[in-house]
Structures are given as structure tokens and as C-alpha cells.
KEKE-713465 format. One record per residue (C-alpha): x, y, z; residue number from 1; residue in one letter. Coordinates in nm, 2 decimals, decimal comma, always signed. Example, Ala and Ser with C-alpha at 12.3 -4.5 7.8 and 13.67 -1.06 7.14 Angstrom:
<pts>
       x       y       z  kolza  roba
   +1,23   -0,45   +0,78      1     A
   +1,37   -0,11   +0,71      2     S
</pts>
This chain:
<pts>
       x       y       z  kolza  roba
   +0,88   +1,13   +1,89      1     X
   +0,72   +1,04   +1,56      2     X
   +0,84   +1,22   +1,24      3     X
   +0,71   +1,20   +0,89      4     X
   +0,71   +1,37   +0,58      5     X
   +0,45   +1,57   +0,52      6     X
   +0,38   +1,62   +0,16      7     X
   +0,15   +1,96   +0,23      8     X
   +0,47   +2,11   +0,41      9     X
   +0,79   +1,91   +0,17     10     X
   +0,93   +1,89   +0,50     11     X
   +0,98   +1,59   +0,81     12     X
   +0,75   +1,71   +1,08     13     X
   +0,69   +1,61   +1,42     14     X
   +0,36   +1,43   +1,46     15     X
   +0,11   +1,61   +1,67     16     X
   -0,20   +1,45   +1,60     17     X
   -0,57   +1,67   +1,64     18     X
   -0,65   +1,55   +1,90     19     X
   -0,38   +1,32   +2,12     20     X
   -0,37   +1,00   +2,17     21     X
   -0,64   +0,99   +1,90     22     X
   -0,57   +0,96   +1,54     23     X
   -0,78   +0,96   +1,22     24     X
   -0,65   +0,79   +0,92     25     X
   -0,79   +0,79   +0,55     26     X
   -0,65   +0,55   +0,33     27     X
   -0,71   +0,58   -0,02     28     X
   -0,83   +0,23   -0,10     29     X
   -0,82   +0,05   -0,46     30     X
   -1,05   +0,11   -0,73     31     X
   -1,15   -0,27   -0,82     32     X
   -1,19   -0,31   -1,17     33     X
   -0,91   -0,55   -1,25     34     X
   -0,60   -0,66   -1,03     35     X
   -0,44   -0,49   -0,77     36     X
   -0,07   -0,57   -0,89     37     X
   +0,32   -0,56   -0,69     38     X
   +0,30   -0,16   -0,71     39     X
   +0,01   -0,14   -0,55     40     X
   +0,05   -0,36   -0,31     41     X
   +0,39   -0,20   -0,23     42     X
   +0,20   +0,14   -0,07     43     X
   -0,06   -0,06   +0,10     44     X
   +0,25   -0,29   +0,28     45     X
   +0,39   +0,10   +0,32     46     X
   -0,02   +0,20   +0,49     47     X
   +0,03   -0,10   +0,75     48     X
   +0,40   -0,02   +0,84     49     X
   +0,26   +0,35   +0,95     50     X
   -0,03   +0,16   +1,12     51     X
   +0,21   -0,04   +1,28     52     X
   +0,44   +0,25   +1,38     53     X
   +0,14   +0,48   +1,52     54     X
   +0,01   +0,22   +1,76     55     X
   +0,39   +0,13   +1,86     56     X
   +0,38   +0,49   +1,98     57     X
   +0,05   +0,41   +2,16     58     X
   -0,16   +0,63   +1,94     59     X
   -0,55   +0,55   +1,95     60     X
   -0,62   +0,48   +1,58     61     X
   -0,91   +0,50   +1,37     62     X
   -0,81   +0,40   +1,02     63     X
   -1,07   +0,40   +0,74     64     X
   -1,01   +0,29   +0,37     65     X
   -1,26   +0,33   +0,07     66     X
   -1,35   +0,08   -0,17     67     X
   -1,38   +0,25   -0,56     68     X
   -1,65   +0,05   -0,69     69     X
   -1,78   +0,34   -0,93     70     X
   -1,69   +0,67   -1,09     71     X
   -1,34   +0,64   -1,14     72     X
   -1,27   +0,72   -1,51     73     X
   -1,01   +0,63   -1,74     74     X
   -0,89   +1,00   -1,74     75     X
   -0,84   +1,26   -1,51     76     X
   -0,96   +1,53   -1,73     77     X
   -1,32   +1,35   -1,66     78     X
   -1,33   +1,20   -2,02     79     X
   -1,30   +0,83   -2,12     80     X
   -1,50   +0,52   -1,91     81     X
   -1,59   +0,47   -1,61     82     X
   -1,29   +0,21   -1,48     83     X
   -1,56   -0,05   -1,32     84     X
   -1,77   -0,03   -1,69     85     X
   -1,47   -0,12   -1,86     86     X
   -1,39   -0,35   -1,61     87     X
   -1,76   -0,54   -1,66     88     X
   -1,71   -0,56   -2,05     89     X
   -1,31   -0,71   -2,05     90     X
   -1,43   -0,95   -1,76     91     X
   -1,78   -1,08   -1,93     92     X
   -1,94   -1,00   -1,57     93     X
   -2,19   -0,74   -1,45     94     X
   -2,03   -0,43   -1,30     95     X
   -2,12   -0,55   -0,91     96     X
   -1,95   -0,91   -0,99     97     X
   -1,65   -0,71   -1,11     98     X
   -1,65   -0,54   -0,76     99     X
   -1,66   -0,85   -0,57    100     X
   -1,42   -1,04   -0,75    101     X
   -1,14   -0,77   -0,77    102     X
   -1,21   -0,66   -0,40    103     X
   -1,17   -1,01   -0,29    104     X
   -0,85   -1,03   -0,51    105     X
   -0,74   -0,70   -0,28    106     X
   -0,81   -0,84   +0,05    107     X
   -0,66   -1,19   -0,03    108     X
   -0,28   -1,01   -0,17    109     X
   -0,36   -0,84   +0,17    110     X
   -0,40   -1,12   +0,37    111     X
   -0,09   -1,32   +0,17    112     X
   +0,17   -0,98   +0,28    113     X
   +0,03   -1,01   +0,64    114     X
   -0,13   -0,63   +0,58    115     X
   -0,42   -0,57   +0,86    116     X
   -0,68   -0,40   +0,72    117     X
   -0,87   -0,16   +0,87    118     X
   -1,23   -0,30   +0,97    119     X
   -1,39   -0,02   +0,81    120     X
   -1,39   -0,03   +0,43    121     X
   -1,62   +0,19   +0,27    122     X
   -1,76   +0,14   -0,05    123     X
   -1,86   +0,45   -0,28    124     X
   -2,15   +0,29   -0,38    125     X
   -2,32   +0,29   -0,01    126     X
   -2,25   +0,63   +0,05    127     X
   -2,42   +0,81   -0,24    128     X
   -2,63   +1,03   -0,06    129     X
   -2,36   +1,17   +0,14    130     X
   -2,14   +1,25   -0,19    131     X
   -2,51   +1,38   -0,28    132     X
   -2,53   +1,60   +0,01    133     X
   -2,17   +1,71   +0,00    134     X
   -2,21   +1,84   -0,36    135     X
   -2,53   +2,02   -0,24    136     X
   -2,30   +2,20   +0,00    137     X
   -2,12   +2,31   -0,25    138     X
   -2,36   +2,43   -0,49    139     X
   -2,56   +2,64   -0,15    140     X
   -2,19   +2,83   -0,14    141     X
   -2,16   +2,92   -0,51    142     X
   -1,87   +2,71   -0,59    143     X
   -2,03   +2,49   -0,88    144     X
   -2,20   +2,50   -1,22    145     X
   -2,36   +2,22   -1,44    146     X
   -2,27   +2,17   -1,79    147     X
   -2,46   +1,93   -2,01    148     X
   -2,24   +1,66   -1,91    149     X
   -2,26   +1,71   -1,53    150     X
   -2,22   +1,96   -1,23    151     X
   -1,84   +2,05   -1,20    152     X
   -1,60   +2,24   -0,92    153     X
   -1,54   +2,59   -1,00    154     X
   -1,13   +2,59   -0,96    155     X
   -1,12   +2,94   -0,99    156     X
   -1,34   +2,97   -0,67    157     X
   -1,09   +2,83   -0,42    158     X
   -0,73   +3,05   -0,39    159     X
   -0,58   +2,75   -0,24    160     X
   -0,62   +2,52   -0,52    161     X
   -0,25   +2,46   -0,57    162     X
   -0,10   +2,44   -0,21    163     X
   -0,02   +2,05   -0,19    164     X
   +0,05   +2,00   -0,61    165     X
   +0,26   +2,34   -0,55    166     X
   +0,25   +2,32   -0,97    167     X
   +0,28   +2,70   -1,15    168     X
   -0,06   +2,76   -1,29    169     X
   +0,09   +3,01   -1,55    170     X
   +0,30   +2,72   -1,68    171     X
   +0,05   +2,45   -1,66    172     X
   -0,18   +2,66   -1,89    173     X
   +0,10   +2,70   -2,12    174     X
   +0,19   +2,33   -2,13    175     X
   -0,14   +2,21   -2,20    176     X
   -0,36   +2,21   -2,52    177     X
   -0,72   +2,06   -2,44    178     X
   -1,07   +2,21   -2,54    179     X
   -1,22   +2,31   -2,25    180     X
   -1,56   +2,21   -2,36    181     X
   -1,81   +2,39   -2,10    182     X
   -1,58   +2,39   -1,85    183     X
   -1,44   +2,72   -1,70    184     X
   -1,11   +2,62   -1,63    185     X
   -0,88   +2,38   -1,72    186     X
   -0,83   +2,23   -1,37    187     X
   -1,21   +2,28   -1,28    188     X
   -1,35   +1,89   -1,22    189     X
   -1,69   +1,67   -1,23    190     X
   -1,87   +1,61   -0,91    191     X
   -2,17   +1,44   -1,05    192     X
   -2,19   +1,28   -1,43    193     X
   -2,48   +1,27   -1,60    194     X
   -2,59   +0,91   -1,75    195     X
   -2,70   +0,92   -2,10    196     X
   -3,02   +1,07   -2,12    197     X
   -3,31   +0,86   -2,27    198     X
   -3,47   +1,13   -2,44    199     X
   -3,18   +1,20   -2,68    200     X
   -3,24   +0,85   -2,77    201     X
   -2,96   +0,71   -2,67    202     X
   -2,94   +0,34   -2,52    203     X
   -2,94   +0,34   -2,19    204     X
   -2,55   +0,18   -2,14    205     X
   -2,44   +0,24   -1,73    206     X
   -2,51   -0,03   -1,54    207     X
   -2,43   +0,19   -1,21    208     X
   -2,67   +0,51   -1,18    209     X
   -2,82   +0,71   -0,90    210     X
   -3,16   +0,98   -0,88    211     X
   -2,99   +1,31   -0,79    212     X
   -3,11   +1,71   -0,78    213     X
   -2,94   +1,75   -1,10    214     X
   -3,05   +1,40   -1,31    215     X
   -2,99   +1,07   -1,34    216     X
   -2,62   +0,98   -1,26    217     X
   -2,34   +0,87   -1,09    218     X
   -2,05   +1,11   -0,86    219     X
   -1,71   +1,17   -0,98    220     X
   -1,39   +0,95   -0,80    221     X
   -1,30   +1,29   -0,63    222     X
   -1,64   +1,34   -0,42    223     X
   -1,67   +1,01   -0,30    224     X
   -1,32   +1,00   -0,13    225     X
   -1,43   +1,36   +0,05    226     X
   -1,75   +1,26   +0,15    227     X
   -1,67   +0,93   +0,30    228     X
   -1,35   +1,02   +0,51    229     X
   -1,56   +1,32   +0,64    230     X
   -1,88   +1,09   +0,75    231     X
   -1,62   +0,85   +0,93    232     X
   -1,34   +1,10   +1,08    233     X
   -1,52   +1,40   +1,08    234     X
   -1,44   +1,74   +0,85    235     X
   -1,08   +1,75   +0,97    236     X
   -0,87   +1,52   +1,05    237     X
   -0,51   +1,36   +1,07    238     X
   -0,37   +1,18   +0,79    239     X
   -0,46   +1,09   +0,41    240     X
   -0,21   +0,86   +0,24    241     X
   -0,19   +0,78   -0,11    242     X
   +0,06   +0,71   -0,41    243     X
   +0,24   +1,00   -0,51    244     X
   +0,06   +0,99   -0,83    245     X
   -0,23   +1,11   -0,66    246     X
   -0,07   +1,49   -0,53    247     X
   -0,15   +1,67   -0,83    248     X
   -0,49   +1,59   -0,92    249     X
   -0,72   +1,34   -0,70    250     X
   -0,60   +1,48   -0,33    251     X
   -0,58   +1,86   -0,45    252     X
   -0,98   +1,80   -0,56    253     X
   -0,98   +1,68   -0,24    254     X
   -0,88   +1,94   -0,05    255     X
   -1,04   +2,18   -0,30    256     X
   -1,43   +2,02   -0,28    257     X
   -1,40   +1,94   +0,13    258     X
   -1,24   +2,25   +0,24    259     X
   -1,45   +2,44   +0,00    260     X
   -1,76   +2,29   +0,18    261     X
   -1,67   +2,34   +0,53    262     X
   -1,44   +2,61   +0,54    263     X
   -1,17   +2,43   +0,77    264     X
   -0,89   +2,24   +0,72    265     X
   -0,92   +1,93   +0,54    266     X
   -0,61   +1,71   +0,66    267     X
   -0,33   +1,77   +0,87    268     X
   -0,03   +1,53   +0,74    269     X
   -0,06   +1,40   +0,37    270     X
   +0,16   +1,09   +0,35    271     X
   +0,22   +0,96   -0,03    272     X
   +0,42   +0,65   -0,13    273     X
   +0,66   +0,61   -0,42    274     X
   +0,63   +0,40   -0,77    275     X
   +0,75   +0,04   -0,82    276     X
   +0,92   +0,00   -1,15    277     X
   +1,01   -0,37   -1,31    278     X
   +1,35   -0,48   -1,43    279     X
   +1,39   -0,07   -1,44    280     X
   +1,10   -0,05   -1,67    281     X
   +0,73   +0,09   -1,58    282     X
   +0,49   -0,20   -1,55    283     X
   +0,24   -0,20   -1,89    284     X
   +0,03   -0,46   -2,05    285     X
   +0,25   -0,42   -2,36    286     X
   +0,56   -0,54   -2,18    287     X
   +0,39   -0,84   -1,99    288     X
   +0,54   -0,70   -1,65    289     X
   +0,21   -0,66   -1,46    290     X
   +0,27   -0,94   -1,21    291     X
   +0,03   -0,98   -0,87    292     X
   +0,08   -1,15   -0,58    293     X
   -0,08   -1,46   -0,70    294     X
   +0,22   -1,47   -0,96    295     X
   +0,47   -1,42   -0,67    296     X
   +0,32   -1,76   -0,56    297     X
   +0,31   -1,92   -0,90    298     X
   +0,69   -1,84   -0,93    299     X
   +0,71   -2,05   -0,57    300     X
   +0,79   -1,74   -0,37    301     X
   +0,63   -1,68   -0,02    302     X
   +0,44   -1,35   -0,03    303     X
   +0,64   -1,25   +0,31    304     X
   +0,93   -1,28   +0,09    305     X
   +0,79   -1,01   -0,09    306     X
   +0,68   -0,80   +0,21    307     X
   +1,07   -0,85   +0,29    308     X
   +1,19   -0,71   -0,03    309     X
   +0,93   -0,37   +0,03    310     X
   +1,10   -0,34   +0,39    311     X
   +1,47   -0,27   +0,20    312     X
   +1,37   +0,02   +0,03    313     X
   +1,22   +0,37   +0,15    314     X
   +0,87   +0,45   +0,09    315     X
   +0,96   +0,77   -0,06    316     X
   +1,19   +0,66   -0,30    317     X
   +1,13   +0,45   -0,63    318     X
   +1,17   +0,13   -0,58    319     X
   +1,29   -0,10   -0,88    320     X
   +1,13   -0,49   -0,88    321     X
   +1,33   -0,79   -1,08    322     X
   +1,29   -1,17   -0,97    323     X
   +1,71   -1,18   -0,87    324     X
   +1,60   -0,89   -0,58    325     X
   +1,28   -1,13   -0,46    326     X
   +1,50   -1,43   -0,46    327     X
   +1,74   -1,22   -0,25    328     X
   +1,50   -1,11   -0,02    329     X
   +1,35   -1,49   +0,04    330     X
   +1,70   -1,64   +0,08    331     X
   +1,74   -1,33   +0,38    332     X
   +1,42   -1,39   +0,54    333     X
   +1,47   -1,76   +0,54    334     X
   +1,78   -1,71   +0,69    335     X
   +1,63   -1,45   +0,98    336     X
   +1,34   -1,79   +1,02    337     X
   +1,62   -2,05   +1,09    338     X
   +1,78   -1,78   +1,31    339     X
   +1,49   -1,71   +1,49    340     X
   +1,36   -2,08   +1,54    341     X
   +1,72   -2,23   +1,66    342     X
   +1,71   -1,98   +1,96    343     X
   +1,61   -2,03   +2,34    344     X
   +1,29   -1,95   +2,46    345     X
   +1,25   -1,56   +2,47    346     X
   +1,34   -1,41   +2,76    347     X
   +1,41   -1,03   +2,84    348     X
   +1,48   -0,84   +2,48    349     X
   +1,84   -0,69   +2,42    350     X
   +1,72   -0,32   +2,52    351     X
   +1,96   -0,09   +2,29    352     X
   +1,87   -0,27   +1,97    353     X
   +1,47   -0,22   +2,04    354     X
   +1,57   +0,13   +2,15    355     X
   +1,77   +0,20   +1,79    356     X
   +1,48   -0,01   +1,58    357     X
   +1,23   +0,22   +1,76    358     X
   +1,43   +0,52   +1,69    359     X
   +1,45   +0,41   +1,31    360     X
   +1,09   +0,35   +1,26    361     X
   +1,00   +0,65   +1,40    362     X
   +1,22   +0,87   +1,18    363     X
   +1,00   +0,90   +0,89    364     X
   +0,96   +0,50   +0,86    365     X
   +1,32   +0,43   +0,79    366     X
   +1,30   +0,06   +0,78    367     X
   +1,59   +0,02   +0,59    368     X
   +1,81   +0,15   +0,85    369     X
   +1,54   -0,08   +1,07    370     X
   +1,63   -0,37   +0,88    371     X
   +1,98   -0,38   +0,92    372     X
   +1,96   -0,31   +1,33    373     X
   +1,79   -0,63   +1,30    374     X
   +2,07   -0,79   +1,15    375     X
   +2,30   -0,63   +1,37    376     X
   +2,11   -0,79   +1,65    377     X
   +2,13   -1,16   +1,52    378     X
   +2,54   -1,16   +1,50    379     X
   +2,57   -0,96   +1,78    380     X
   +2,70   -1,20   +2,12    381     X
   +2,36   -1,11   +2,29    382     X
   +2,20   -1,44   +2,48    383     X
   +1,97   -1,58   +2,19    384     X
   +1,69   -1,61   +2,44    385     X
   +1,70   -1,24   +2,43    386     X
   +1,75   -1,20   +2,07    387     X
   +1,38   -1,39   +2,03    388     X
   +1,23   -1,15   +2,27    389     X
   +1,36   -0,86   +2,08    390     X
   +1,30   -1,00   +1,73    391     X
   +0,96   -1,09   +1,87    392     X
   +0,95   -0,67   +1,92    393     X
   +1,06   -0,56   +1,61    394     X
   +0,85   -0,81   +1,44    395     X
   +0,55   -0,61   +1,56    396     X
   +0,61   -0,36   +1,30    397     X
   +0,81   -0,58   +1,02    398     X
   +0,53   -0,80   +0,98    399     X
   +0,68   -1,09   +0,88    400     X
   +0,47   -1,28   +1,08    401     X
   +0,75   -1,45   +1,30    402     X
   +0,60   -1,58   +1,60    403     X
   +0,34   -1,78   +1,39    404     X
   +0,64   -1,90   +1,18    405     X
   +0,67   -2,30   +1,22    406     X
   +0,96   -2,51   +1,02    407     X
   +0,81   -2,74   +0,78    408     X
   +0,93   -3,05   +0,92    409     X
   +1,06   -3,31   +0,63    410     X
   +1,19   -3,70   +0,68    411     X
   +1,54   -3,68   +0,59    412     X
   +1,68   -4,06   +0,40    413     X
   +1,94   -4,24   +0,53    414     X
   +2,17   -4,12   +0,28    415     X
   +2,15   -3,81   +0,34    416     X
   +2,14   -3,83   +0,70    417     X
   +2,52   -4,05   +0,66    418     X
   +2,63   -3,75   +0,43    419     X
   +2,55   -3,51   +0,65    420     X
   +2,76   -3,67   +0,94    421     X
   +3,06   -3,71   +0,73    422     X
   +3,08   -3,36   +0,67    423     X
   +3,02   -3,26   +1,01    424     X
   +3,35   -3,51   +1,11    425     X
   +3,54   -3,29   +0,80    426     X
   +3,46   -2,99   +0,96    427     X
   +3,57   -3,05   +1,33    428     X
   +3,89   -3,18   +1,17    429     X
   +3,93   -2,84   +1,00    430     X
   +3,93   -3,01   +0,63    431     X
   +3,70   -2,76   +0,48    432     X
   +3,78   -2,83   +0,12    433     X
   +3,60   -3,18   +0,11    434     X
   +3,32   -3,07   +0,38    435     X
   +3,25   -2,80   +0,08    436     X
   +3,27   -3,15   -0,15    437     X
   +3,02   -3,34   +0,06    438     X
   +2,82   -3,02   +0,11    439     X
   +2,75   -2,98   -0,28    440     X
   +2,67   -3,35   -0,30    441     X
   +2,40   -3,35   -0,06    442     X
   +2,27   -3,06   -0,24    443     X
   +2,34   -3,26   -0,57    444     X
   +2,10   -3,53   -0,41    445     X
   +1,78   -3,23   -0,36    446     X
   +1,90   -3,16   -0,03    447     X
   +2,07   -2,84   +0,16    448     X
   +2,23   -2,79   +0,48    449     X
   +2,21   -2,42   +0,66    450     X
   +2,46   -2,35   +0,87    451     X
   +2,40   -2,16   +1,22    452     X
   +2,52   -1,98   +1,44    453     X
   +2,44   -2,34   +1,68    454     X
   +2,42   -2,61   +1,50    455     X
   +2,25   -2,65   +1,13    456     X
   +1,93   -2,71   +0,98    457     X
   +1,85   -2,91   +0,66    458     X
   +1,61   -2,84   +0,40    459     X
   +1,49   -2,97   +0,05    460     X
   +1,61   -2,78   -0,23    461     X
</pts>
């Protein structure tokens, strides 16, 4: 059976979907004002490995992801920019060219880690009259009030407000010195922001505003994630994933608004994915340490490389980045390549291996312990016919896109080609010392020789 952690609960649960085989998955997608970099791309690797997972255990999936293309601000007490306005003025580009370059960026890093997207991403901008008609429900149940800056959440309102943050309200309220403003409660958040009104004589300065019951505006960043995973999975459904930084404020107004609305049960499993540091250091602008995908290629790296290096650590638990670890992790999956490629047509798997991957994967996504079944597998005496097939298997939820995997070929010079012979004569004569010699002086000359567990293979450098 499938276990995972469910953040609501702190505990591994089995997973017993709504409705079996079907499941309904909400991913919280990015917000695209600038690059999605290596920490983000870490927890959407970490959305496809449960993808992955669910349909190895023959679930029926109906995976959704949003696309924030508006109302995101640059602080969660609903103060500061909207993130796509701020986006439009560092880029020089109107705020829907900043949403089409930055979503393209997304889906390309996506593409490059091998991650299958779901075919339904939503974007917050075509879905304003249901965020509309959400807040509306709202209102009809007496659990919102406008200020002169917008119509906010009454926190107060729902008893519930605290069960998947579990934070101490008592203590939060001592811990925190804001002016409230107009707003009731500290906690209490925007559902729909007014634009600056004409009539006060300000300049008109949102490029992204909607008509509403209440004015001229656009919704808050909590509404629209509600409002769409409700029109495409209904008003309950099975899992919501997200980083963790998301638990204490953007999925508790989740659960707050939608459960407020309908007066069920929101989601069932709530599945969050932990931070990515650099060198041991959190990524920031100041210490140049932001690095994408697109700079995991610059640096000559293969993006699967990368995927590799997310596979070796769980999804719950900090991971920390540094070039040395990605070099690692290429070296290793270069190595599983030349493994895989050397072997004899697949035939049938090794059956306890797929049995303990299975097992591993399914225990709350331990593809660590995964990982090294894996490597298990390709020293173990098995036939290497049914090593492939296996690898084949596993490689279904790895994604390391194996079976499309094809050796560059390369014309190898004379030279080398006498060099390499020499040192294959040293070695069946058992004189080691000067094979290692002739080894480094092939690799002196831009060349390297991999040895297998048949044969070798030989590569530029």
C-alpha cells in the first residue's frame, strides 16, 4: 500500500483516496514573474515523483496545476506589489509578456528534468469570475468585510483556522507588532484588492484589473488557488502539494476561504516539500547563489544530472546544493547510462529488486533507499538482460529518462585506439601499475576509458 506524510495529521498515513481508483491532485503552480530557480524546481521533480508513484499503484489521476499570473504580492500581510507588476517594471515588458516569458522558462526547466506536466494548467487570470463568485459565497455567509483597500476574510469566523499551521495564536499575537490598519485580526487576509481609484486622483498604475461587485480590482493569491482547484476537482478532493513554506499562511487561507464557502472538507492529504539551500547558505540576490536550470547547462551539466542529485535526498528533508554534489551525481548517472547500454536486450526483470524498489517508493517516497536498490541491482550476479528489464521498471518513476538514453558515438584516433590496447595487454598480464600509467595518458591526451562490468567504454574528457 501507498503511505505518505500528511502534513494536516504530522503523521505517515495510508493512502485511501475519495473516491478509489480515482484521484484529484492540486499542484500549486509557480507564480511567473521572474525565474523559477534549483529550489523550485527541486518540489516540482518532488510533484512528478508522486505522480509517478500514484499511477505505479494504478491510481486514476487527475492532476491540475495553477499558473500565478496576478495577485501575488510581495508580502503575505497583503502589503507591498503585486509580484507580476514588479516583474513588468525590472523586465522593461508589459505584465502579460512577463507571464509568457517566465511561464515558458517554467515549462522548458520542466521539460530539461524530464518532469510531465499535467495537461491542465490553469491560469488565475482566466478564472476571475469563479474567484469572483467564490468570494460572493463568502460574503452571502457573513464571513467577510471590505475595508477601503479591499474585501478581506474574517479569521475570527472560522474555529478551524489553525489546524494544518498548528501555530499558538496566543503566542503569535505576542510575537508580532503590525498596525492592523482596518483589519480585524492580524491573520484576517485580502480576497479582492481594490485598484487605485481614479477619483482620488491618483494615476491609474495596474496594468492587470477586473469589474467586480465591490470596484475595480484584481483577487488576492489565496482565492484564486481555492477557486480553481474547486472548478477542476470539485469542493473536496485528494491531495494539495506545495513547499513547506506555504503551511502557515497560503494553504491555511486555503482551507480557511474554501471550507468556509462550502462547509466540507477541503483536502484530504496535504503533501509539502522541503527547502534547497546553496553551499549551506539560503539562495539571495545578494550572494549571487540564485542559479536555474539554464545555468546547470551553462556549467556543462545535463539537467538529468540534476534530477539525479534531487533523487539522493528526501523530500521532507532540507536539501543542501554545491557544484562538487552535481558533479557527483553526473559522474553516478553516467555510470548507471554505460551500465545500462552495455547490457543484453531486456528480458524478464529480476523480481525481488522491483519488489524492494516498489516497496521503497511507496513508503512515503523514499527514493533514497530507492536509489541504492538500484545500485544493488547493477553489481548484483543477476543476468544483465534482466537487469535492463528491471532498470527499465524502476526507471518509470526515476525519470531519468533511460530507455531514450543513446551513447553519443565519437571517432576515436589511432593513437588512442593503440593506447588503449596496450593497457588492455597490461591488464590481462596483471601489471596494474603501468595499465594505471597508460590509463592517465590517454586521459592526458582528452580521452577516458570506463571500465565495466564487460568490457569498457571510451569517452572524451
Amino acid at each position: 500500500m501507498f503511505r505518505i506524510y500528511n502534513t494536516l495529521s504530522r503523521s505517515i498515513e495510508n493512502f485511501e483516496p475519495l473516491t478509489p481508483p480515482n484521484v484529484g491532485m492540486y499542484s500549486c503552480g509557480p507564480t511567473v514573474y521572474d525565474y523559477q530557480h534549483i529550489g523550485h524546481m527541486r518540489r516540482y521533480v518532488g510533484d512528478d515523483l508522486l505522480v509517478r508513484v500514484l499511477k505505479l499503484n494504478n491510481y486514476k489521476l487527475n492532476q491540475v496545476m495553477n499558473i500565478t499570473d496576478v495577485g501575488h504580492l510581495t508580502s503575505d500581510a497583503d502589503t507591498g506589489e503585486d509580484k507580476m507588476e514588479k516583474g513588468a517594471k525590472k523586465f522593461g515588458l508589459s505584465v502579460w509578456d512577463v507571464a509568457h516569458k517566465f511561464e515558458k522558462q517554467f515549462i522548458d526547466s520542466c521539460k530539461a528534468l524530464n518532469i510531465e506536466l499535467p495537461k491542465n494548467l490553469m491560469h488565475a487570470t482566466d478564472y476571475i469570475s469563479d474567484q469572483v463568485a467564490l468570494i460572493k459565497r463568502l460574503e452571502e455567509k457573513g464571513f467577510t468585510y471590505k475595508t477601503t483597500d479591499g474585501i478581506y476574510f474574517d479569521s475570527s469566523k472560522f474555529p478551524e483556522y489553525f489546524k494544518l499551521s498548528r501555530q499558538n495564536p496566543e503566542e503569535l499575537r505576542g510575537g508580532i507588532r503590525v498596525e492592523l490598519g482596518e483589519k480585524k485580526n492580524i491573520y484576517d487576509f485580502a480576497l479582492w484588492k481594490f485598484s487605485p481609484s481614479a477619483s482620488s486622483g491618483q494615476v491609474k498604475k495596474r496594468q492587470m484589473e477586473w469589474d467586480s461587485p465591490w470596484g475595480k480590482g484584481f483577487p488576492g493569491w489565496h482565492v484564486e488557488c481555492s477557486a480553481m482547484s474547486i472548478k477542476a476537482l470539485g469542493e473536496s478532493f485528494d491531495i494539495h502539494t506545495g513547499g513547506i513554506d506555504h503551511i502557515n499562511v497560503h494553504h491555511t487561507n486555503e482551507i480557511a476561504q474554501s471550507e468556509a464557502a462550502t462547509g466540507k472538507a477541503f483536502v484530504k492529504y496535504w503533501i509539502h516539500f522541503a527547502f534547497l539551500t546553496v553551499e549551506g547558505e539560503k539562495m539571495s540576490k545578494s550572494l549571487g547563489n540564485i542559479f536555474t536550470v539554464d545555468d546547470v547547462k551553462k556549467k556543462g551539466f545535463d539537467p538529468l544530472g540534476l534530477r539525479y542529485l534531487y533523487l539522493q535526498t528526501h523530500y521532507r528533508q532540507e536539501m543542501n546544493f554545491t557544484w562538487e554534489a552535481l558533479d557527483g551525481a553526473q559522474t553516478a548517472l553516467n555510470k548507471l547510462r554505460s551500465e545500462f547500454v552495455s547490457w543484453d536486450e531486456a528480458k524478464v526483470g529480476c523480481a525481488e529488486f522491483e519488489q524492494r524498489f516498489r516497496d521503497a517508493v511507496n513508503q512515503d517516497l523514499n527514493l533514497p533507499e530507492a536509489l541504492s536498490i538500484v545500485w544493488e541491482m547493477v553489481k548484483s550476479d543477476y543476468p544483465s538482460s534482466a537487469k535492463k528489464r528491471s532498470l527499465l521498471t524502476m526507471d518509470k518513476i526515476l525519470g531519468l529518462g533511460l530507455a531514450e538514453y543513446k551513447e553519443e558515438e565519437i571517432e576515436i584516433p589511432k593513437e588512442i585506439k593503440l593506447l588503449i590496447e596496450k593497457r588492455e595487454k597490461l591488464r590481462k598480464e596483471e601489471n596494474f601499475t603501468e595499465a594505471d600509467r597508460v590509463r592517465a595518458e590517454i586521459e592526458g591526451k582528452g580521452y577516458q576509458v570506463e571500465d565495466l562490468g564487460k568490457g569498457f567504454r571510451v569517452k572524451k574528457n
